[in-house]
N, C-alpha and C positions, 0 to 999 in steps of 0.2 A: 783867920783867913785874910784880915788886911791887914796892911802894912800902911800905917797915917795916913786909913782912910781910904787907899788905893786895895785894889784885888793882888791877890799874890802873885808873881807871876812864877810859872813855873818850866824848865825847859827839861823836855823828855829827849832821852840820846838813845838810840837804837845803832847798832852796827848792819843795819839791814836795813830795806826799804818798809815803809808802811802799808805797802801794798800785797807784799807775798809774803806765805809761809803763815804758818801757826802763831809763832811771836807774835807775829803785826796784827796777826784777826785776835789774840787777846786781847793787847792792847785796846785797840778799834772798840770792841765790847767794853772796855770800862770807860774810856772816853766817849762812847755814846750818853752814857747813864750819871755823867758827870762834865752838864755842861757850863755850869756856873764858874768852873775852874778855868784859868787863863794858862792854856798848855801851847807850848811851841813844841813842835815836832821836828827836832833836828835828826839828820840820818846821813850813814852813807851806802853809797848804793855804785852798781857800775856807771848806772844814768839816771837822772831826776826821776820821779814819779809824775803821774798827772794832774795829781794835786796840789796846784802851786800856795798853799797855806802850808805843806809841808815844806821843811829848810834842809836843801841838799847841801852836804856838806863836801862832796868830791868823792871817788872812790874810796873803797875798804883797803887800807894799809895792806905793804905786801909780808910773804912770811918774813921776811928780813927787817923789815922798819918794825914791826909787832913787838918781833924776839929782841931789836935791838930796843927799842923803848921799854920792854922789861926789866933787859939787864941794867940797863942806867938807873933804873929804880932801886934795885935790887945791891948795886954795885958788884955785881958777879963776873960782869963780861963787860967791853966797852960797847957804850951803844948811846941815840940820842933820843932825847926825850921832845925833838923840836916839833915834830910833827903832831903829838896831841896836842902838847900847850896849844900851837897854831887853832886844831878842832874849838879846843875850850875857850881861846880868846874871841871866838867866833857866837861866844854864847854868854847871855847877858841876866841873869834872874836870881830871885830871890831863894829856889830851891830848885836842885838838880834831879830829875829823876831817871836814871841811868841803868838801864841792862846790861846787868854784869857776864855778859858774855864776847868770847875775843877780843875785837876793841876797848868795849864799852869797861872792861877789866883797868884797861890805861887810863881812860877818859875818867873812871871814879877816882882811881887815885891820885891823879893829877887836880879833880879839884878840890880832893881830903886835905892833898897837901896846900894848899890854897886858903883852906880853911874855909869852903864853902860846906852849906849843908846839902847832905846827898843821898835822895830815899832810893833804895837799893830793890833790883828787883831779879831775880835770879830765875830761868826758866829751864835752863838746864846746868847739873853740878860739871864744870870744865874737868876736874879729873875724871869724871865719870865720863864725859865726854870724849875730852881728847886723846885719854887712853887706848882707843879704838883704833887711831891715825897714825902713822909712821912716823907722823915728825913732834909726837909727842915727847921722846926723850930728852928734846932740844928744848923744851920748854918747861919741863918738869920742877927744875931747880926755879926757876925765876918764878914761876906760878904757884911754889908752894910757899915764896917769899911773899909775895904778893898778894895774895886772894883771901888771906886767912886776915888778914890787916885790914884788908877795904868790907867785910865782913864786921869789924868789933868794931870800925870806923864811922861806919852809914847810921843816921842819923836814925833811922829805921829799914825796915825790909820786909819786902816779901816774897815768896817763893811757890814754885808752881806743883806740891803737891802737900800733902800729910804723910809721908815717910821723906820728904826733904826737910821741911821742919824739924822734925822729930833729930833727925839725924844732926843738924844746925846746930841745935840748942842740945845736943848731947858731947857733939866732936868741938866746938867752936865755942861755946858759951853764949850765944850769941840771941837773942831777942828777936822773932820774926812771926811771918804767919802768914796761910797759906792761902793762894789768891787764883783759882783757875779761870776761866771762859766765861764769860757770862752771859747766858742765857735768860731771856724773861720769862717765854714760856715756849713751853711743847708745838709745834706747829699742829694745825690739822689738817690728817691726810686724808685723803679719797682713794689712795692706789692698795693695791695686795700683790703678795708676788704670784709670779705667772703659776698657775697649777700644773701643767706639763713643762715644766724645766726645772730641773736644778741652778738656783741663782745663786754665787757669791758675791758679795762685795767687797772693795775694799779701797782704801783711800790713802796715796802716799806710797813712801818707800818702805823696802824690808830692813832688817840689819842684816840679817842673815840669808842666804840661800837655800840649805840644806832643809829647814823647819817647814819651811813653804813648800818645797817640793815634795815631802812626805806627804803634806797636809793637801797637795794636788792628788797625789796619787792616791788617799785616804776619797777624796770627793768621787775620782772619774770611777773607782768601783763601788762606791755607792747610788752614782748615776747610772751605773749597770744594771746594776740591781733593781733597782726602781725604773730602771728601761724611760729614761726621760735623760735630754741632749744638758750637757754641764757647760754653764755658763759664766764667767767670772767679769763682773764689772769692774773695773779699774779706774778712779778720777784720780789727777795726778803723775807727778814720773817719778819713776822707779828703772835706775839702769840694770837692776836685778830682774825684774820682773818682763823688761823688754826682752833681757834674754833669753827666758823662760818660756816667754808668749810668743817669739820665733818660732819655736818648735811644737806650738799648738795654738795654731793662728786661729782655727775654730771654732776655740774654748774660749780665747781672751779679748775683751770688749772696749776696749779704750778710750775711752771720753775726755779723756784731756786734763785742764783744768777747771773747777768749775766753780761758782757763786756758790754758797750754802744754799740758798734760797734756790737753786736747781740741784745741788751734788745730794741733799733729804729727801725728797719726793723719789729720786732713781734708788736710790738705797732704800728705801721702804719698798721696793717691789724685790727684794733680796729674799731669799730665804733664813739667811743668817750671815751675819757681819764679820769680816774675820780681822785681827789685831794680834801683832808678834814683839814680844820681848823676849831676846836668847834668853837661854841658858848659859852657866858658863863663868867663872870667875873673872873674865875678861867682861863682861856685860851687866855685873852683880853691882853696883853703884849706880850704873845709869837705870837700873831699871826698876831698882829702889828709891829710887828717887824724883826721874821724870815722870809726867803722865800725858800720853799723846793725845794733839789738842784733836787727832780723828774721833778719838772717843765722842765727845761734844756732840760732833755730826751723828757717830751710832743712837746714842741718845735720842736726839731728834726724830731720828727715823725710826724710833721706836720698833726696831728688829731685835732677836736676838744678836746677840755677841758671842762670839770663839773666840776666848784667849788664849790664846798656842803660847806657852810664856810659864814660868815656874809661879810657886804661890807665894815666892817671898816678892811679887813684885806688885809698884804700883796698880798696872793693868789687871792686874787676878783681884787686887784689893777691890777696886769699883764693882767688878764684876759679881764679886762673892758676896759684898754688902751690897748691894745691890737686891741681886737675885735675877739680873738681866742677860744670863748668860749661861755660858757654860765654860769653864778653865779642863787645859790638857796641858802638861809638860813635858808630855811622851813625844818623843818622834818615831814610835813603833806605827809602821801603818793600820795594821790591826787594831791600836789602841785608838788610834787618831779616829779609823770610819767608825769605832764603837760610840765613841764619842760625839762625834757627829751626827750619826744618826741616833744617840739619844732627843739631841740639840729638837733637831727636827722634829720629834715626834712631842714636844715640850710647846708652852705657850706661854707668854713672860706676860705676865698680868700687865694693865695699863698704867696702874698706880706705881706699880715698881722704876719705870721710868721717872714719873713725876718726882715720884721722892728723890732719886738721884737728881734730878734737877734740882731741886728746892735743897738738898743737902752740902751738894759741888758747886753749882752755876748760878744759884739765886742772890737776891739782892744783898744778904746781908754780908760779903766780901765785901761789894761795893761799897756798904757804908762804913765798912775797916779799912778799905783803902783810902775814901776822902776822908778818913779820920789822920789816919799817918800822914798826908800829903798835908793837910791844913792844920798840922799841931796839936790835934787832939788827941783823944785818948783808948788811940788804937786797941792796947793789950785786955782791954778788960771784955772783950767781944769772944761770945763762947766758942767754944773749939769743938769740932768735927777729928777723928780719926779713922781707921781702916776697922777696927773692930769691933761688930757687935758687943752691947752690953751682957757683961759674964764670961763674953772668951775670956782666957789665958792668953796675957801676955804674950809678946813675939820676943824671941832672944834678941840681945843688942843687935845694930847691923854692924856690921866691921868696920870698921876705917877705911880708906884707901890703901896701902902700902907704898908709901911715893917716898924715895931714895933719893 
């Protein structure tokens, strides 16, 4: 941890602000519980944050400087590499610790090539990601040049699930381990949900439209049924869901964005928590491999969970070890309110939460993380996966297919 005597100093890069979005509240989480480390926070953002200990570094590159600074890397296309050097010359420390996502893709390479050391931290897989977006054809080539290098390159890494891992050190060869939210403990509540309403929650955007809609139409005839008004909490924006909640302004409750320390307590007056990963060969990588940081929040609020989402995916994984929930991959509505009203009529023990806590969000990430960050001896800290002791194996996951 020193360096002749001094503290190490270390500068964290984010391609996003420290203040929004899942990324930065991980983040936040492990740099609370790690404060003897000397972290600069550099970032870019449209505009500064309000935290002037964070280091704005100017807006996020446009598609055209991004794509161009790959190919220059890459030497596939001309393009220049001037504007991250600029970022990197900006940044002065004995270890980098770099999110490898958009940007932060350039910014590690750039200081591999440098020959700087650069702990790697991956939150969502970019093919798995960018796949989704229209302009990912344009990127495809230079990212598969790219990504797979700053990968065997980073001095260490870690990554935001146990099916990304998994997947790392099978497609990649590569040495990592997995680092979610952390949480210290379970909040205590006072609230319950309302007894005459059906309450949903949910937090964030969808991917998809179709899953959701089903999963409305599966609730308001089970609100029928049980003759009580269907209510769906919303913290967060979702341009899917604004347009949904247009045409049943009613139903849908909008709160915005909110602190955890207020977005738990409203979700605990939920009846059950809902959380979507397509289905889909187009959505099969991202959702083997990310794990949404709303989860965290469910957690806390200690509701049940609806995972609308297939069971090869991270979300069905917590859920099913768990035992905090209920998993549906149907978008039949009949199967959906079956389901549903199982959910309902179910009570997820207290302790089932905690252990999800203590197993995903507890301390001993953190002390794998400042082990990688200060040279020590990350790999030998036991490992957590998706399946119970005695399942059967899951088939390999596939690769990407990237052309």
């Amino acid at each position: 941890m020193l360096r002749g005597g001094w503290p190490l100093r270390i500068a964290l890069f984010t391609p996003f602000s420290p203040e929004i979005g899942g990324g930065s509240a991980q983040l936040r989480s492990h740099l609370q519980q790690l404060p003897e480390l000397n972290v600069k926070w550099y970032y870019l953002a449209k505009e500064p944050a309000a935290n002037p200990q964070w280091i704005w570094l100017g807006e996020r590159l446009s598609v055209g400087e991004l794509l161009g600074d790959l190919s220059a890397r890459t030497g596939l296309l001309p393009g220049s590499k001037s504007r991250v050097r600029h970022l990197v010359e900006q940044m002065d420390a004995d270890l980098y610790w770099v999110v490898g996502h958009y940007e932060g893709i350039s910014v590690a390479a750039e200081l591999i090539s440098q020959g700087k050391k650069v702990h790697l931290t991956v939150h969502d897989d970019p093919f798995g990601t960018w796949i989704r977006s229209e302009r990912y054809s344009l990127f495809r080539p230079v990212l598969r040049a790219t990504f797979p290098a700053i990968l065997k390159a980073a001095r260490s890494m870690d990554v935001t699930s146990w099916g990304m891992r998994n997947l790392y050190r099978q497609k990649y060869g590569v040495k990592c381990f997995s680092l979610y939210l952390h949480v210290a403990e379970l909040p205590k509540l006072s609230v319950s949900p309302i007894p005459n309403q059906l309450t949903i929650g949910h937090i964030g955007s969808l991917y998809r439209s179709e899953p959701f809609l089903h999963f409305l139409a599966a609730c308001k005839r089970i609100a029928q049924q049980q003759r009580r008004p269907l209510r769906i909490v919303r913290i967060g924006g979702s341009p899917q869901i604004d347009r949904i909640a247009a045409h049943h302004p009613q139903i849908f409750d909008a709160r915005g964005d909110l602190h955890e320390k207020d977005a738990v307590p409203l979700l605990a007056t939920c009846d059950l928590l809902y959380a979507m990963y397509p289905a889909g060969k187009k959505y099969e990588l991202f959702r083997r491999t990310s794990l949404p940081v709303k989860v965290s929040s469910y957690l806390q609020a200690q509701r049940p969970i609806f995972a609308h989402t297939p069971e090869d995916s991270t979300l069905a994984c917590v859920v099913s070890k768990y035992q905090v929930g209920r998993i549906c991959a149907s978008e039949r509505e009949d199967q959906l309110a079956s389901d549903v009203g199982k959910l309902l009529g179910e009570t997820v023990p207290a302790e089932n939460f905690e252990l999800a806590r203590q197993d995903l969000m507890g301390p001993a990430q953190v002390q794998q993380l400042r082990a990688a960050l200060t040279g020590g001896d990350w790999e030998s800290f036991p490992e957590s996966d998706c399946l119970p002791a005695g399942h059967p194996p899951e088939p390999p996951m596939r690769a990407p297919l990237i052309q």
